[in-house]
CHARMM internal coordinates of N, CA and C (Angstrom, degrees):
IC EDIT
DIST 1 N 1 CA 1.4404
DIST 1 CA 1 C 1.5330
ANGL 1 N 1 CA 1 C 110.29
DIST 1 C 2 N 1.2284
ANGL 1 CA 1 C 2 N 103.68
DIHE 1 N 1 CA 1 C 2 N -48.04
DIST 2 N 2 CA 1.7589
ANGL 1 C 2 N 2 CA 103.88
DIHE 1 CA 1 C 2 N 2 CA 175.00
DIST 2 CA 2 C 1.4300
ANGL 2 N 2 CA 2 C 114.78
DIHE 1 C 2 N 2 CA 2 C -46.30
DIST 2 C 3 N 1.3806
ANGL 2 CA 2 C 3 N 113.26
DIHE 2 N 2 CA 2 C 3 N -60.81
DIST 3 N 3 CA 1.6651
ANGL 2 C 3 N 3 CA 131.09
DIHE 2 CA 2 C 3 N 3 CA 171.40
DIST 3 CA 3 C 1.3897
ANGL 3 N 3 CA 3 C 106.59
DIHE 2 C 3 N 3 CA 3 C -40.73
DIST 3 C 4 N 1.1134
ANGL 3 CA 3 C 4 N 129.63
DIHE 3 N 3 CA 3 C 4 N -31.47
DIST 4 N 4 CA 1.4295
ANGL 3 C 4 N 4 CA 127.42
DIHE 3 CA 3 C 4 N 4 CA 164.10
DIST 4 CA 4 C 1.2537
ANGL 4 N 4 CA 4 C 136.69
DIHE 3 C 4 N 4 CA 4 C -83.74
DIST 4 C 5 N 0.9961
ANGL 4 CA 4 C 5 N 116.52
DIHE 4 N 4 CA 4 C 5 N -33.01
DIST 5 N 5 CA 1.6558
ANGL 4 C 5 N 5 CA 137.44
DIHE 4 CA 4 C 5 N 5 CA 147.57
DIST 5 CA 5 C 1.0951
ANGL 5 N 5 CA 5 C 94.60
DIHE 4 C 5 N 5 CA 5 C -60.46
DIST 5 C 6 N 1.3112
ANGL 5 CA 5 C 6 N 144.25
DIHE 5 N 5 CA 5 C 6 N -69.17
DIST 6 N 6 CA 1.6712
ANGL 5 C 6 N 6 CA 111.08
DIHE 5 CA 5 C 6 N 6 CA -167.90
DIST 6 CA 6 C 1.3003
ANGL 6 N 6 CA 6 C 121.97
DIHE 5 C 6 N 6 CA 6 C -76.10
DIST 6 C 7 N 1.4443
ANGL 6 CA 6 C 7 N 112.86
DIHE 6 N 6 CA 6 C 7 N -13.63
DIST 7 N 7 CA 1.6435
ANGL 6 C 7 N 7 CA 125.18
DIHE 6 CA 6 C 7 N 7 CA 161.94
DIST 7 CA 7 C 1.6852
ANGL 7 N 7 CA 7 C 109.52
DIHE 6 C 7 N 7 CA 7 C -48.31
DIST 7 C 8 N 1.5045
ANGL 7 CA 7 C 8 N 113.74
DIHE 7 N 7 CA 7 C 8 N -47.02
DIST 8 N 8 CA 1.2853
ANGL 7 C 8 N 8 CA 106.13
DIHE 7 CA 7 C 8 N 8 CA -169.41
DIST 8 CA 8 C 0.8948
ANGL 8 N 8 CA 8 C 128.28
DIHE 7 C 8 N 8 CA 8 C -110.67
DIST 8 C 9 N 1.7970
ANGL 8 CA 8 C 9 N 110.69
DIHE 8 N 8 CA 8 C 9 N -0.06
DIST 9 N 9 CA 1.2856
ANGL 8 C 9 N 9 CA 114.25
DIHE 8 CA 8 C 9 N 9 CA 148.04
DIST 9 CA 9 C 1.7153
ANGL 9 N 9 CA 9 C 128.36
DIHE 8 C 9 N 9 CA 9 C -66.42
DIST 9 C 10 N 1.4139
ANGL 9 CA 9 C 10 N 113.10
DIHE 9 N 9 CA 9 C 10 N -27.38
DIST 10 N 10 CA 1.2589
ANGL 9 C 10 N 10 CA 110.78
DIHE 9 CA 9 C 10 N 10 CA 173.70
DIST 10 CA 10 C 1.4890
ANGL 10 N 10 CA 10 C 117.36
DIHE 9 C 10 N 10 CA 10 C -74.36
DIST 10 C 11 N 1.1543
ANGL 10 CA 10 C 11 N 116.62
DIHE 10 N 10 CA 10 C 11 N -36.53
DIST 11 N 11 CA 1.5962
ANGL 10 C 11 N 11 CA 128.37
DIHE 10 CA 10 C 11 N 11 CA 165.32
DIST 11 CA 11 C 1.5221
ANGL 11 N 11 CA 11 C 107.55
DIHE 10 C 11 N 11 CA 11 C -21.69
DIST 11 C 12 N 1.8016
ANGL 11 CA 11 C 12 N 96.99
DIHE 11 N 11 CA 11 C 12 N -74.20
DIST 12 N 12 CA 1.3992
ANGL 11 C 12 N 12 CA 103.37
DIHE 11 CA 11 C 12 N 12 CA -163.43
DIST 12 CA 12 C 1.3698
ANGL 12 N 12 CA 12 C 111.18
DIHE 11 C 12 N 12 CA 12 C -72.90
DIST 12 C 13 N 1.1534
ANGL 12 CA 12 C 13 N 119.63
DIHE 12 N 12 CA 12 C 13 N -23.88
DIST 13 N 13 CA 1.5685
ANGL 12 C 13 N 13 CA 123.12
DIHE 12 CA 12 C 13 N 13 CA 167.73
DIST 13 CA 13 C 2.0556
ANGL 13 N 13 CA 13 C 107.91
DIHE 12 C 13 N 13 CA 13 C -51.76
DIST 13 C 14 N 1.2668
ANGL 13 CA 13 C 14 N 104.46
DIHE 13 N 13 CA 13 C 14 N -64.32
DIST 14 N 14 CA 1.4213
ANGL 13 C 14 N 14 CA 106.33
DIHE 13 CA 13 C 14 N 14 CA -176.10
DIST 14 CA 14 C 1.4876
ANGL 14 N 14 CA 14 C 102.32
DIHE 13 C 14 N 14 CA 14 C -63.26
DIST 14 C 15 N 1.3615
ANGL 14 CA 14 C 15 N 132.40
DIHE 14 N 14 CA 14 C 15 N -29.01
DIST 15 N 15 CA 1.4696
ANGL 14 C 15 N 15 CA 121.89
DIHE 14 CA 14 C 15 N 15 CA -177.64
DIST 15 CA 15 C 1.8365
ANGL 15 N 15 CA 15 C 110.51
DIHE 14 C 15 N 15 CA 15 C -85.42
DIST 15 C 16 N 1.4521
ANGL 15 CA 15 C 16 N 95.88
DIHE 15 N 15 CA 15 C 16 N -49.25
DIST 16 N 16 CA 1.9095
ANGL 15 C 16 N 16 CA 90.71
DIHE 15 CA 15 C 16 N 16 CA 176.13
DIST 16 CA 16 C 1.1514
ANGL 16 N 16 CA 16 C 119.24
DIHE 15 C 16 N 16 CA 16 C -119.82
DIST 16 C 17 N 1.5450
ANGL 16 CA 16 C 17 N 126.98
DIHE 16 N 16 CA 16 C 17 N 102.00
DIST 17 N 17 CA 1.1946
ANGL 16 C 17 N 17 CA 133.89
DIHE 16 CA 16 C 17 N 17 CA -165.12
DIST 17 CA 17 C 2.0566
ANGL 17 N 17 CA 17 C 113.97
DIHE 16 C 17 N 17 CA 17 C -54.59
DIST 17 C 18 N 1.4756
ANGL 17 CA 17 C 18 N 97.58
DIHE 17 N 17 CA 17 C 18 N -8.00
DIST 18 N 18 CA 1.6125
ANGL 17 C 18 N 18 CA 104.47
DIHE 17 CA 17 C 18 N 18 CA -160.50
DIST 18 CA 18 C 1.7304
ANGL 18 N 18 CA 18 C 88.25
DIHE 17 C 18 N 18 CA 18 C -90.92
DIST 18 C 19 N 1.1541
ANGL 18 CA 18 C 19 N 114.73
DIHE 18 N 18 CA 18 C 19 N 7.85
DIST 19 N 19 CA 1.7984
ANGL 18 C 19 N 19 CA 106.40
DIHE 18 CA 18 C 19 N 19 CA -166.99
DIST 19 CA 19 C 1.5305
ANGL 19 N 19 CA 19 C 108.16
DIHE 18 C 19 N 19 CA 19 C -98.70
DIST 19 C 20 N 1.4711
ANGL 19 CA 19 C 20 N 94.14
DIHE 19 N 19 CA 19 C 20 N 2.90
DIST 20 N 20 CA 1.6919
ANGL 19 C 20 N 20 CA 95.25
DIHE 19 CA 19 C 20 N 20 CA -170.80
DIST 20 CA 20 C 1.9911
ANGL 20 N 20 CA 20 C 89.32
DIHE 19 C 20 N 20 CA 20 C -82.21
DIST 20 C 21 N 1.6875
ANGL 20 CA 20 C 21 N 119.39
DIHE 20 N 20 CA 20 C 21 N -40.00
DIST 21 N 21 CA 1.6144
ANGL 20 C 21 N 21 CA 94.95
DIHE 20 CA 20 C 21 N 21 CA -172.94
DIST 21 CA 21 C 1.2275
ANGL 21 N 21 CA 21 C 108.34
DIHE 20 C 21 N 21 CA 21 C -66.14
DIST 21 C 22 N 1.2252
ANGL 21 CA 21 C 22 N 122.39
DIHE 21 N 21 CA 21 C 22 N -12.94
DIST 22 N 22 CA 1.5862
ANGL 21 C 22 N 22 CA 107.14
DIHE 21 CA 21 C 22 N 22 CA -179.46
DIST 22 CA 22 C 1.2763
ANGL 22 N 22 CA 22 C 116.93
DIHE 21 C 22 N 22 CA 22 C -97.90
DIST 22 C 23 N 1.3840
ANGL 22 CA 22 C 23 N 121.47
DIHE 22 N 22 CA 22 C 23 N -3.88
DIST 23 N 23 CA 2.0158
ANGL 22 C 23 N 23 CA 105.02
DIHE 22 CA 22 C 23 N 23 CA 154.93
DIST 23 CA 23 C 1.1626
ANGL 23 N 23 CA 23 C 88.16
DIHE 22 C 23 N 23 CA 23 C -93.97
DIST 23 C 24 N 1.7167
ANGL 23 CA 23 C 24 N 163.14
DIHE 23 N 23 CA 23 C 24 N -10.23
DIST 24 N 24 CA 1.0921
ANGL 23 C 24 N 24 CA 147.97
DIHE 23 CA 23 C 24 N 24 CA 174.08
DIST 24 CA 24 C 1.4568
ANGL 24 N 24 CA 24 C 108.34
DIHE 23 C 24 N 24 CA 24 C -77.52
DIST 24 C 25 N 1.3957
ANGL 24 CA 24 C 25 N 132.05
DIHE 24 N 24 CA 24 C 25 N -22.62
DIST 25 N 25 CA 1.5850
ANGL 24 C 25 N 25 CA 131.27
DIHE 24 CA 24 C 25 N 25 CA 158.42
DIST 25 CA 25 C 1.4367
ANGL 25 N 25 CA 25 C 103.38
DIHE 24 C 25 N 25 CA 25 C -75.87
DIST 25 C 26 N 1.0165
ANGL 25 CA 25 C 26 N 128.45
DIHE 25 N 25 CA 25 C 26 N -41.61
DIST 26 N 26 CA 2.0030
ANGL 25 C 26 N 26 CA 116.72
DIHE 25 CA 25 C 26 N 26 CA -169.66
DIST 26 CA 26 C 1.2654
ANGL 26 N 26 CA 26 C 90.59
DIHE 25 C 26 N 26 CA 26 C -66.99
DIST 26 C 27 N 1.2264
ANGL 26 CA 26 C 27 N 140.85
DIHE 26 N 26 CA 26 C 27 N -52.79
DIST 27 N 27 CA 1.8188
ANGL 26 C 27 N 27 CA 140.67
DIHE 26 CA 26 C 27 N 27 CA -175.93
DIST 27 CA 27 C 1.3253
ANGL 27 N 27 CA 27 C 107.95
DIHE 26 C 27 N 27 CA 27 C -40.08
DIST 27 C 28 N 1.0253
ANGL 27 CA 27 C 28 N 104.57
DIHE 27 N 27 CA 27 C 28 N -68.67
DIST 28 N 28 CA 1.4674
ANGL 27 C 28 N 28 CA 126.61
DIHE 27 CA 27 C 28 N 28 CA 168.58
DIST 28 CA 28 C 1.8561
ANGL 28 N 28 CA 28 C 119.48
DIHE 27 C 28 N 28 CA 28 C -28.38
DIST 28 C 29 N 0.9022
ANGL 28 CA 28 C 29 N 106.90
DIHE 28 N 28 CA 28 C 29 N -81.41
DIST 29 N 29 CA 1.6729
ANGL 28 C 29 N 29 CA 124.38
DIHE 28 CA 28 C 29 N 29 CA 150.33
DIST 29 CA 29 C 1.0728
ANGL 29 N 29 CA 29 C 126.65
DIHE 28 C 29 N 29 CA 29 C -18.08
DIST 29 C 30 N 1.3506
ANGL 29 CA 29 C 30 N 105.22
DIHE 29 N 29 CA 29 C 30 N -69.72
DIST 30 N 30 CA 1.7985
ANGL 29 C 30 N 30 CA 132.89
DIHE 29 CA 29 C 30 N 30 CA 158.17
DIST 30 CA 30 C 1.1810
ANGL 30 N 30 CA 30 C 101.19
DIHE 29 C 30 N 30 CA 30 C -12.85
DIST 30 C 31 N 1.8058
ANGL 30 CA 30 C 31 N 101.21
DIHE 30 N 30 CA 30 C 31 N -96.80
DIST 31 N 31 CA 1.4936
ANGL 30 C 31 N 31 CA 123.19
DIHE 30 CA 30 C 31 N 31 CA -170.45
DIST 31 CA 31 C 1.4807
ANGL 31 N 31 CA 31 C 117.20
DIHE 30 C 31 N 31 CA 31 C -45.43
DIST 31 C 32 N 1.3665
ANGL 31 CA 31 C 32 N 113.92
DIHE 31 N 31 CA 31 C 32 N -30.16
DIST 32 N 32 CA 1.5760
ANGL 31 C 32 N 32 CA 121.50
DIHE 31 CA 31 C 32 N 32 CA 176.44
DIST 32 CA 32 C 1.4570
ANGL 32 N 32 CA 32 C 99.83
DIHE 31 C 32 N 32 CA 32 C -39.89
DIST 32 C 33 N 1.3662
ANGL 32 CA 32 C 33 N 88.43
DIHE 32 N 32 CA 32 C 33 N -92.39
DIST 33 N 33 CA 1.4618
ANGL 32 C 33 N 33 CA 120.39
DIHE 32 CA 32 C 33 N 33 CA 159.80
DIST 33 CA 33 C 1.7294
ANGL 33 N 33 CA 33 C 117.05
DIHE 32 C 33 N 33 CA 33 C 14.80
DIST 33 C 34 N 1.2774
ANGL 33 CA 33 C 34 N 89.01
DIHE 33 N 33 CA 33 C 34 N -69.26
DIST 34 N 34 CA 1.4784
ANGL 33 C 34 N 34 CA 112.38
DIHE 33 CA 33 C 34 N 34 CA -169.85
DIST 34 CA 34 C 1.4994
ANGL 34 N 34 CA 34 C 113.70
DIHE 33 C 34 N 34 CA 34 C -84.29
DIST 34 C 35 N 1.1974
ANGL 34 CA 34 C 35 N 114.44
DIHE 34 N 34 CA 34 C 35 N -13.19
DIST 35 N 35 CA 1.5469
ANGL 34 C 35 N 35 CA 119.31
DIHE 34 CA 34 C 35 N 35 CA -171.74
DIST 35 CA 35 C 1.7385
ANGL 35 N 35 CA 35 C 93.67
DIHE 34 C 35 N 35 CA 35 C -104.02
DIST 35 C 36 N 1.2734
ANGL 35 CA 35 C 36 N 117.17
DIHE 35 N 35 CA 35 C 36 N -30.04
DIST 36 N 36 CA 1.5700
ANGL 35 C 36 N 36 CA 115.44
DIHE 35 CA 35 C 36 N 36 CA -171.78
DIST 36 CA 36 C 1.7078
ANGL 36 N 36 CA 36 C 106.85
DIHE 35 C 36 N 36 CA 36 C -91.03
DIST 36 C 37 N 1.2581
ANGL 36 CA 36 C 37 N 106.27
DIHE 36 N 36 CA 36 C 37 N -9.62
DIST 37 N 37 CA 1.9313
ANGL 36 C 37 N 37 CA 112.53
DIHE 36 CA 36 C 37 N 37 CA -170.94
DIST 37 CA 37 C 1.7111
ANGL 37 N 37 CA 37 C 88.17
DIHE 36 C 37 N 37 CA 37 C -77.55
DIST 37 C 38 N 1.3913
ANGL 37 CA 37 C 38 N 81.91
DIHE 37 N 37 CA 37 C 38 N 145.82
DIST 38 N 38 CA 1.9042
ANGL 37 C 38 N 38 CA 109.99
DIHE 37 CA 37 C 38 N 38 CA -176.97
DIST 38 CA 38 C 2.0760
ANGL 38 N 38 CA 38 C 69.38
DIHE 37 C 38 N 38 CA 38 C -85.58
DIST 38 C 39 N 1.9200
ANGL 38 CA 38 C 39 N 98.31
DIHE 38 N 38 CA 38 C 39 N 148.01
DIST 39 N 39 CA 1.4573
ANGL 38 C 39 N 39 CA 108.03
DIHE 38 CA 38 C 39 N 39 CA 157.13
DIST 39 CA 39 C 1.5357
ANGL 39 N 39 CA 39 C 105.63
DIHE 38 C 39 N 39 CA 39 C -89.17
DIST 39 C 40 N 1.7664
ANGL 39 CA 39 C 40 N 109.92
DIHE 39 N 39 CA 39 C 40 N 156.23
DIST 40 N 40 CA 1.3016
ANGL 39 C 40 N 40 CA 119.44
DIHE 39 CA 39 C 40 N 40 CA -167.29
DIST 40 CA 40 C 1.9522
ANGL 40 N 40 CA 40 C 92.64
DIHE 39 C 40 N 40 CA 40 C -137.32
DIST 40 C 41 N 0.9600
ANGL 40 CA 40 C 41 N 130.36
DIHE 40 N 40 CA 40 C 41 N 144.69
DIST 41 N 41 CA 1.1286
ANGL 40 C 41 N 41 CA 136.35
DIHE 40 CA 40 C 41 N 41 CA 155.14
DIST 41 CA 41 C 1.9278
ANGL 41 N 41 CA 41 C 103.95
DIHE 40 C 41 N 41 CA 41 C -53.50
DIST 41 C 42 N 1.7558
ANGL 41 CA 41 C 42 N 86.54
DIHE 41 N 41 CA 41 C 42 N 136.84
DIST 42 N 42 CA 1.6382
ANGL 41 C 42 N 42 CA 92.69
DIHE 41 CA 41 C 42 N 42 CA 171.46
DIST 42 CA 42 C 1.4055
ANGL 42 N 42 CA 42 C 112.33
DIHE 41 C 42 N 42 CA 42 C -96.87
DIST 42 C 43 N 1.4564
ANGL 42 CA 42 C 43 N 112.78
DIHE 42 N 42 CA 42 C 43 N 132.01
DIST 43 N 43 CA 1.3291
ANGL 42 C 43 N 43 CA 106.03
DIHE 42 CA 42 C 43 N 43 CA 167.78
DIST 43 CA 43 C 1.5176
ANGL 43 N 43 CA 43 C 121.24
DIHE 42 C 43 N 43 CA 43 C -100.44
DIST 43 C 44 N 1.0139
ANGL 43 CA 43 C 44 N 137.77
DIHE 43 N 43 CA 43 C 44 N 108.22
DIST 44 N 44 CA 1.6599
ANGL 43 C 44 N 44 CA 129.16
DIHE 43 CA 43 C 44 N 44 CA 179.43
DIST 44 CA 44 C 1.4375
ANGL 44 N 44 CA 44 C 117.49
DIHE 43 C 44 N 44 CA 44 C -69.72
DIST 44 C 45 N 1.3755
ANGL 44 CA 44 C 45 N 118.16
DIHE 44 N 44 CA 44 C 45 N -14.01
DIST 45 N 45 CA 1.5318
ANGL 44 C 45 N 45 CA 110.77
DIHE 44 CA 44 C 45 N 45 CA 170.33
DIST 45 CA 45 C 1.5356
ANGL 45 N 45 CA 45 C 121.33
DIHE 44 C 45 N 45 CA 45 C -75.29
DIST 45 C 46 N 1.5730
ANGL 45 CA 45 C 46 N 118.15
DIHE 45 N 45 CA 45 C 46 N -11.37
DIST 46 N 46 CA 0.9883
ANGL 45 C 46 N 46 CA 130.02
DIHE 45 CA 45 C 46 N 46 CA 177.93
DIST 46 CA 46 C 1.2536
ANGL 46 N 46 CA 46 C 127.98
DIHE 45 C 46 N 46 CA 46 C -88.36
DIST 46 C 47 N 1.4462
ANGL 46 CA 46 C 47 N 121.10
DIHE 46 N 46 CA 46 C 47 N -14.97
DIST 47 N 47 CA 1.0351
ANGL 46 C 47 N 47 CA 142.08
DIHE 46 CA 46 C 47 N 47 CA 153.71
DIST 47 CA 47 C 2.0162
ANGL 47 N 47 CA 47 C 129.84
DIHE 46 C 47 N 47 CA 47 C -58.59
DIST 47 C 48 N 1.6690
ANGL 47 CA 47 C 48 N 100.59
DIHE 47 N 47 CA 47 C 48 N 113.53
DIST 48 N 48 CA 1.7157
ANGL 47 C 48 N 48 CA 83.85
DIHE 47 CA 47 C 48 N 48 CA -146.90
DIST 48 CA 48 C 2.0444
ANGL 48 N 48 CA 48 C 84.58
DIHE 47 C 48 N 48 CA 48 C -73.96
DIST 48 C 49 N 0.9851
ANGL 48 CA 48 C 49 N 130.74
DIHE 48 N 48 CA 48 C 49 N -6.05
DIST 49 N 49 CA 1.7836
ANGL 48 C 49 N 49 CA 97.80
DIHE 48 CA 48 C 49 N 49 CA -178.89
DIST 49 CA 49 C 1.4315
ANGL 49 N 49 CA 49 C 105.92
DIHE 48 C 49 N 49 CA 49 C -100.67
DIST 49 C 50 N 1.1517
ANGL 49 CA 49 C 50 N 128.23
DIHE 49 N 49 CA 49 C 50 N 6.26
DIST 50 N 50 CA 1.1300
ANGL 49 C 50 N 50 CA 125.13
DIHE 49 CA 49 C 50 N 50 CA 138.20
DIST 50 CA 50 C 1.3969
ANGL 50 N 50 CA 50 C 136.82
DIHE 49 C 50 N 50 CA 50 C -50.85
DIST 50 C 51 N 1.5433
ANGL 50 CA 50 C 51 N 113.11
DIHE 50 N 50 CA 50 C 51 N -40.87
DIST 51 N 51 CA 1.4984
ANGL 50 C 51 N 51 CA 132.52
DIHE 50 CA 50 C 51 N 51 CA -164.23
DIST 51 CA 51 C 1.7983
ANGL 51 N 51 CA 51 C 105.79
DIHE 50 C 51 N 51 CA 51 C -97.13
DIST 51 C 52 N 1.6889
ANGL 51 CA 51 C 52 N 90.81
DIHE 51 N 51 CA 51 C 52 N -26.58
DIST 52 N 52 CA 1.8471
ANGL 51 C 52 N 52 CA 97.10
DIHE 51 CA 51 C 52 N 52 CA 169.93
DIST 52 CA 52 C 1.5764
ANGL 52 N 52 CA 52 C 106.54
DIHE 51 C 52 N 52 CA 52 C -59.91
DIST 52 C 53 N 1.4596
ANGL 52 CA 52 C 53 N 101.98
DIHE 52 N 52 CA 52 C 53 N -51.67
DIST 53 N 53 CA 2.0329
ANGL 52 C 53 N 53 CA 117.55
DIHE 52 CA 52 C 53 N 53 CA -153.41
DIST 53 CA 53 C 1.8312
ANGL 53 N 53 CA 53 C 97.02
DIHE 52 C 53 N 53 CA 53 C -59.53
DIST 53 C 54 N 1.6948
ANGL 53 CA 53 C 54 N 111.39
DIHE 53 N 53 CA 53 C 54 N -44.82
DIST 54 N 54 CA 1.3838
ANGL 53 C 54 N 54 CA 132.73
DIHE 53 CA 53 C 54 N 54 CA -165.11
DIST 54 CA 54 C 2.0623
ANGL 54 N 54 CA 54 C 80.52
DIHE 53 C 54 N 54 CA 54 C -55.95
DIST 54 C 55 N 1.1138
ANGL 54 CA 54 C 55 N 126.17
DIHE 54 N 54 CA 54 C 55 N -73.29
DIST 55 N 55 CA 1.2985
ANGL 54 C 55 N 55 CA 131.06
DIHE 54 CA 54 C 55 N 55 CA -146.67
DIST 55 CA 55 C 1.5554
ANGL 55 N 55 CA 55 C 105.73
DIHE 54 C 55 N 55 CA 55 C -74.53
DIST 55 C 56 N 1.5653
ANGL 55 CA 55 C 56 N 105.52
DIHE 55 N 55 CA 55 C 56 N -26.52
DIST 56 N 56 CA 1.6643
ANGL 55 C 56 N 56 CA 103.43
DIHE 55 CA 55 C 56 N 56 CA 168.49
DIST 56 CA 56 C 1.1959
ANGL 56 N 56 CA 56 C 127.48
DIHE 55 C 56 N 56 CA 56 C -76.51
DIST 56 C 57 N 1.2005
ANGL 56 CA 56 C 57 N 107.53
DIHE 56 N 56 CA 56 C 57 N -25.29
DIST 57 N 57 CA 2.0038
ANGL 56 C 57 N 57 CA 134.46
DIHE 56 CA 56 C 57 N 57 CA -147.02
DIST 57 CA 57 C 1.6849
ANGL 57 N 57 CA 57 C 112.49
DIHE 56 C 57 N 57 CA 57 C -109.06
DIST 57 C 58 N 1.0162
ANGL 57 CA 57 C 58 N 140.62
DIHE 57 N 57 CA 57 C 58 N 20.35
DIST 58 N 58 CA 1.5065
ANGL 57 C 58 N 58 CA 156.86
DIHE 57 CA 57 C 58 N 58 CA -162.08
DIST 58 CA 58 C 1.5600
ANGL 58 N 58 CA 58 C 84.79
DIHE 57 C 58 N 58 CA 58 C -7.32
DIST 58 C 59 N 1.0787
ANGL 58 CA 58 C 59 N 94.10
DIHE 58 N 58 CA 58 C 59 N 134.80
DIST 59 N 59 CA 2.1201
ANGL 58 C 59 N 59 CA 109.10
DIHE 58 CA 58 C 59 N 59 CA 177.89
DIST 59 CA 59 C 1.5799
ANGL 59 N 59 CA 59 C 94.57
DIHE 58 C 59 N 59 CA 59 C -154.83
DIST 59 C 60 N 1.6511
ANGL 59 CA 59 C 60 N 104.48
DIHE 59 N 59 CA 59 C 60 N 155.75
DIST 60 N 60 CA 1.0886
ANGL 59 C 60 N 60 CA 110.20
DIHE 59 CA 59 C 60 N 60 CA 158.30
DIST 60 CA 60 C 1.7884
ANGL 60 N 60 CA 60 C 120.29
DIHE 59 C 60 N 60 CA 60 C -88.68
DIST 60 C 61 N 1.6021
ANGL 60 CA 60 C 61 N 116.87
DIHE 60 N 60 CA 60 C 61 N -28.38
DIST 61 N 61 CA 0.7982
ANGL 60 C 61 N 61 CA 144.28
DIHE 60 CA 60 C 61 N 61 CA 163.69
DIST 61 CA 61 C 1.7777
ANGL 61 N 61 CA 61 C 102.97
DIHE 60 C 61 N 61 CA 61 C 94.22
DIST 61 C 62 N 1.3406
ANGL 61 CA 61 C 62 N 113.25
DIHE 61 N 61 CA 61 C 62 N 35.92
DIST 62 N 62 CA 1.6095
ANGL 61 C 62 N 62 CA 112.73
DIHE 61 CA 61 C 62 N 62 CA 155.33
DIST 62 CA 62 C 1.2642
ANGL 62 N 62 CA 62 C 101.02
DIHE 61 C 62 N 62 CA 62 C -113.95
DIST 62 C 63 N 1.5076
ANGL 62 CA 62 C 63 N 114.27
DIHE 62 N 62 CA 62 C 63 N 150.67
DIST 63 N 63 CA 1.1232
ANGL 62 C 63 N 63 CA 136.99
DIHE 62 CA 62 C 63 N 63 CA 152.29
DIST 63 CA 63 C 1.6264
ANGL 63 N 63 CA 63 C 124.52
DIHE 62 C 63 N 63 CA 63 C -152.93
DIST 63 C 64 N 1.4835
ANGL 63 CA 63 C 64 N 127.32
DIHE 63 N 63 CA 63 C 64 N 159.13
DIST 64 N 64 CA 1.4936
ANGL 63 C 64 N 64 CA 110.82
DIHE 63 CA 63 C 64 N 64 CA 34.16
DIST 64 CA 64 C 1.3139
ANGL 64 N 64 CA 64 C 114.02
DIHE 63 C 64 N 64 CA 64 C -114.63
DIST 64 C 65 N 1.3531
ANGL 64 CA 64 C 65 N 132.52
DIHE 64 N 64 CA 64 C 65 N 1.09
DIST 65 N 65 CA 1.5173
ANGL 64 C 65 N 65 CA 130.75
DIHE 64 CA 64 C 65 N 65 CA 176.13
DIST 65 CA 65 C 1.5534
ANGL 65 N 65 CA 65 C 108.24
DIHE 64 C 65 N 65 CA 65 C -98.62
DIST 65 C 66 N 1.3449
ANGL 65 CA 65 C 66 N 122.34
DIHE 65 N 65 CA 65 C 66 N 1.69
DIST 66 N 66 CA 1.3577
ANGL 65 C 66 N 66 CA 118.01
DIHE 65 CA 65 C 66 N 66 CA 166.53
DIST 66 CA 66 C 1.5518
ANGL 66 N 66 CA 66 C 112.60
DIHE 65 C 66 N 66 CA 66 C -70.75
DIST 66 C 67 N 1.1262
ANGL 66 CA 66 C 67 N 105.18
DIHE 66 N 66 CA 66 C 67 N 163.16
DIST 67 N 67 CA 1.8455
ANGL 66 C 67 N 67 CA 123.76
DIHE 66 CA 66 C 67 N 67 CA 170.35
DIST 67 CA 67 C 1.5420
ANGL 67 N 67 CA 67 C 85.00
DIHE 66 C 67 N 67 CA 67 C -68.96
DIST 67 C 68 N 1.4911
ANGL 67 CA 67 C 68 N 114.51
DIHE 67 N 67 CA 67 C 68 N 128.40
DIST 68 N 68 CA 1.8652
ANGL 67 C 68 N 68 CA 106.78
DIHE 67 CA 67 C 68 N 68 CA 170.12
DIST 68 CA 68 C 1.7820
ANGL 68 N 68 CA 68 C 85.92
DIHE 67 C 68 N 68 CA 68 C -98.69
DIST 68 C 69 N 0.9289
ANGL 68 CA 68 C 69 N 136.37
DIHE 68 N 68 CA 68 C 69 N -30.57
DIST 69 N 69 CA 1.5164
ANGL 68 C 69 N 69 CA 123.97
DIHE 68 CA 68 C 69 N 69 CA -173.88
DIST 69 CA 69 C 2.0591
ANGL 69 N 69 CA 69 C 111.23
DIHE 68 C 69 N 69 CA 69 C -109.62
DIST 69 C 70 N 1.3281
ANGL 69 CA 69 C 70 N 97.90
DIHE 69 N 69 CA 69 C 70 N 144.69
DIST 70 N 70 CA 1.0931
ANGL 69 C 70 N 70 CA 115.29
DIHE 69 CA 69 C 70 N 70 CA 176.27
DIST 70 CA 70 C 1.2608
ANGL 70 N 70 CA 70 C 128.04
DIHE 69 C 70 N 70 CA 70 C -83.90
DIST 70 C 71 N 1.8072
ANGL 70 CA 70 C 71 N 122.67
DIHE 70 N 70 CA 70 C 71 N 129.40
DIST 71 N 71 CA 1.5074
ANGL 70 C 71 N 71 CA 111.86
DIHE 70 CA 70 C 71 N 71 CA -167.98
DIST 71 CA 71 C 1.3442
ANGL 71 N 71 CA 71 C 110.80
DIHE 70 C 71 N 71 CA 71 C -112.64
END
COOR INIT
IC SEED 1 N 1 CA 1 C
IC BUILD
């Protein structure tokens, strides 16, 4: 997916030279964004494709010298 997104971001760059202010405003934005956000602790259990992979994916859930998968 990335490879494609940067596939078609370069596209439109080489086809419309006017597309560069507008990923140069989302950057922009972005970083706002990111410089004005209060930090929050991440939780990964809260995350539902996390909680799918856990129930598909047999783990013990130590690492990093544990077996992460079960045989």
């Amino acid at each position: 997916m990335r490879g494609a997104m940067i596939a078609a971001g370069a596209y439109l760059i080489a086809r419309f030279h006017c597309i560069l202010y507008v990923f140069g405003g989302f950057l922009i934005v972005t970083a706002i964004r990111m410089a004005t956000q209060d930090e929050h602790a991440i939780e990964p259990e809260a995350n539902p494709v996390i909680r799918l992979l856990r129930r598909v994916v047999p783990g013990d859930g130590r690492l990093p010298r544990a077996a992460v998968f079960r045989s």
